[in-house]
N, C-alpha and C positions, 0 to 999 in steps of 0.2 A: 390864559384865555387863548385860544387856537382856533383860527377861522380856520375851515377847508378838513377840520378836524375829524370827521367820519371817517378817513379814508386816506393808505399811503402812508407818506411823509407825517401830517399832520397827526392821525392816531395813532401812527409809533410814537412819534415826540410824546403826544399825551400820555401813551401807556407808560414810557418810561420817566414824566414827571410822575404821574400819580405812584410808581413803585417807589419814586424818592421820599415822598411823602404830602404832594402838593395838591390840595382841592385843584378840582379841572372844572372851565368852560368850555364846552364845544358849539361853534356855530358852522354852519353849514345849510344846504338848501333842502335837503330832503329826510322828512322825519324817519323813516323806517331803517337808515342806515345809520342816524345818529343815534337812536335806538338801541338797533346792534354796538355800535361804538362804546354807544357810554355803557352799556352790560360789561363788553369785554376788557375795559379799563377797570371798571369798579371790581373786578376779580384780581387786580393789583393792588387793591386798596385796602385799608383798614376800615373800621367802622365807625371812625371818628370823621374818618375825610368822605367830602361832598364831590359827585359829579354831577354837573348840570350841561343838560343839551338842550339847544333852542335852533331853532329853525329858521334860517332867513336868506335870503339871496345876499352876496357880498355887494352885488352891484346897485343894491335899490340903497341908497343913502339912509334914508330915515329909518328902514325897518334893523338896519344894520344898527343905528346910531341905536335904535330900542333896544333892541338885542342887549346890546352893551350897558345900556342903563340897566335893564333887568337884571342882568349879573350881576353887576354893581352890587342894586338897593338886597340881590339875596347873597350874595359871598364878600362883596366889599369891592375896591379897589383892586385891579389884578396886582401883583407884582411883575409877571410877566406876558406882555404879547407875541404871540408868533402869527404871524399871517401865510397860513400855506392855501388859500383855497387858490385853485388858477384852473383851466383850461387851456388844450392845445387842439389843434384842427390844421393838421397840416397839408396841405396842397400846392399844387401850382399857381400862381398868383395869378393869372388870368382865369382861374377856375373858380376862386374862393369871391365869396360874393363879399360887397363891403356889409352886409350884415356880421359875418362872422371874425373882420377886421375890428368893427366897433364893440361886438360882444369881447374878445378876447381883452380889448382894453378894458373894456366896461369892471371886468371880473377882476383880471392880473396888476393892474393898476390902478384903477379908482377905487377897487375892492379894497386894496391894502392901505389907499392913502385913505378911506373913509374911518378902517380903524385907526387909523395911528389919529388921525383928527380925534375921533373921540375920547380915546384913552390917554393920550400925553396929556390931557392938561390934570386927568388923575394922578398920575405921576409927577403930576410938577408938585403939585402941590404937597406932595408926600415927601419931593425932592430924592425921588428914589422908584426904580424899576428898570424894566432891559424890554425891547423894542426889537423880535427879526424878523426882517425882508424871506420869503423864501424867491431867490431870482431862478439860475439858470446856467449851464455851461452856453445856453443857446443869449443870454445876456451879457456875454465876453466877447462873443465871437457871430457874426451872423451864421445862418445854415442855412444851405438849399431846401426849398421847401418849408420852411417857418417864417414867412412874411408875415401871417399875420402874429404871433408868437414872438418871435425874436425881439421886435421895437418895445412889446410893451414890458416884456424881462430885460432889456437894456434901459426904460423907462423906472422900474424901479432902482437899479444902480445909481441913476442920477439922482433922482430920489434920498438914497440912504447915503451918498459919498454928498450931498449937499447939506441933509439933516446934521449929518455928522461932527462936524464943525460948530452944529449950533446948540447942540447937547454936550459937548464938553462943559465939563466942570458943574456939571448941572445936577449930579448923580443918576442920571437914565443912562443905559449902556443901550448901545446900536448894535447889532449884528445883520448882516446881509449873509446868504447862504445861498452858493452856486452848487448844488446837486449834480452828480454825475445821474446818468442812463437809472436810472431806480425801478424794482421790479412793482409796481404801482399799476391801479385800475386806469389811472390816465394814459399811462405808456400803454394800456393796451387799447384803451379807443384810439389814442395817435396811430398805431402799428393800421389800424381800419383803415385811413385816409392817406397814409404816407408815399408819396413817390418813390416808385423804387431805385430814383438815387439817391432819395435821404435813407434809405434802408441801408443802402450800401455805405454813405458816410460814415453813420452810425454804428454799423454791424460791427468793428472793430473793437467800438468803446466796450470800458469795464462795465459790465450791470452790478449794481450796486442792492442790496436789502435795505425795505423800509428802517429795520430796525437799528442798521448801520449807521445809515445816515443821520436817524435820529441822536443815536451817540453821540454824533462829534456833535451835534446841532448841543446837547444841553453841556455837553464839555467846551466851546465856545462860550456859549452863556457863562457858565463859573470861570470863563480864565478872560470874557468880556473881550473877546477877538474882535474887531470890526469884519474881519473875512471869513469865513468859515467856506473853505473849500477841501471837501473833503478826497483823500486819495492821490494820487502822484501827480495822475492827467490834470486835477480841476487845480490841485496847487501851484502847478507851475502856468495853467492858462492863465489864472485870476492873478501869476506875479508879471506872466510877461505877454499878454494877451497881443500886446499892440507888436512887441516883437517878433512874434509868432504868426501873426496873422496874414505877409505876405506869404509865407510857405504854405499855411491852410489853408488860402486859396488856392495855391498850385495844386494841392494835393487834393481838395474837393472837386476841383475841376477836371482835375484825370479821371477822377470816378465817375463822373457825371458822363465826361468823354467815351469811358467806358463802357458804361450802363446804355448808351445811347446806341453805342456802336452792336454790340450782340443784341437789341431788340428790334434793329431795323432789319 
């Protein structure tokens, strides 16, 4: 089961369960791309396995929770949740109205804790499945320009490093996944709204392919990683984030210094 699963992150993950052999759910907000999605999964698939697409906003609690029952009562119990649906709207923080502060949480964090509400207690009772957060390198580390972004991808970290603890020994496995720069529809509506000195923080990182990140995302799952950080940069942020993070300030802040200085 994959929220956010039209699109990205999410429908690589699905393409590459469904070629392992796994019935797929996809939930997401807009029919015509789940559509699209689930056609071009189901050409991974056999003709034994089932793809189902349902349509609902992440952020509206109850249609979410339905969504999830509907699966349920037609494929069963998942064995596995991924939560990729999110939103970014990057800007100036005196620009960004608190509507798109409250939507980004509404989506990135409530989104993800309304499935995990719904589906772990299917899981418990099974005493068995696997549970991933998708976060963020921008939930290790703040960025310029992702105020409204940053808090609610460091809100799912506390999230999953507190869940974590309480799913031991439980048989549910946890995984959190901080994505590098991914060549994704979302990164291109961000690219829309970016400050061009988040441009410039950014411009260095490795871009990364949906269907990479998907890899390590279901190789995670079978080796039941709590971290899944994929690539050199995201490994060694997610080991030494807090160690690092005085020098990434110096180093964002020269750019900004930068950026500021040849635009005036």
């Amino acid at each position: 089961m994959i929220t956010g699963g039209s699109s990205g992150i999410g429908k690589a993950t699905a393409c590459r369960l469904a070629s392992l052999g796994a019935n797929i759910t996809l939930i997401a907000r807009t029919p015509s791309q789940l559509e699209r999605a689930a056609q071009e999964i189901k050409a991974t698939q056999t003709e034994v396995q089932r793809v189902l697409a349902l349509a609902a906003d992440v952020a509206e609690r109850e249609a979410l929770t339905q969504a999830i029952q509907t699966a349920t009562d037609q494929l069963g119990p998942p064995d596995i949740l991924i939560t990729a649906a999110g939103m970014a709207r990057p800007g100036y923080f005196q620009d960004v109205s608190l509507d798109i502060f409250e939507e980004t949480m509404a989506v990135n964090y409530f989104g993800t804790l309304y499935a995990i509400k719904a589906v772990l207690p299917l899981m418990a009772e099974r005493q068995q499945g696997h549970i991933v957060l998708i976060s963020s390198g921008a939930g290790l580390v703040g960025i310029f320009g992702y105020t409204p972004y940053s808090p609610s991808k460091f809100a799912l970290r506390g999230l999953a490093e507190s869940l974590r603890g309480e799913l031991k020994g439980t048989g549910i496995g946890l995984s959190i996944v901080y994505p590098p720069d991914t060549d994704t529809p979302q990164l291109v509506a961000e690219n829309k709204t970016k400050p061009p000195e988040t441009k410039n923080i950014t411009a260095s990182a490795e871009m990364w392919q949906p269907e990479d990140v998907a890899q390590e995302i279901v190789k995670g799952i079978k080796n039941q990683q709590f971290v899944v950080a994929p690539g050199l940069e995201m490994g060694l942020l997610a080991k030494l984030h807090s160690v690092l993070a005085p020098g990434l300030n110096w180093y964002f802040d020269r750019i900004v210094t930068q950026t500021r200085s040849q635009s005036s």
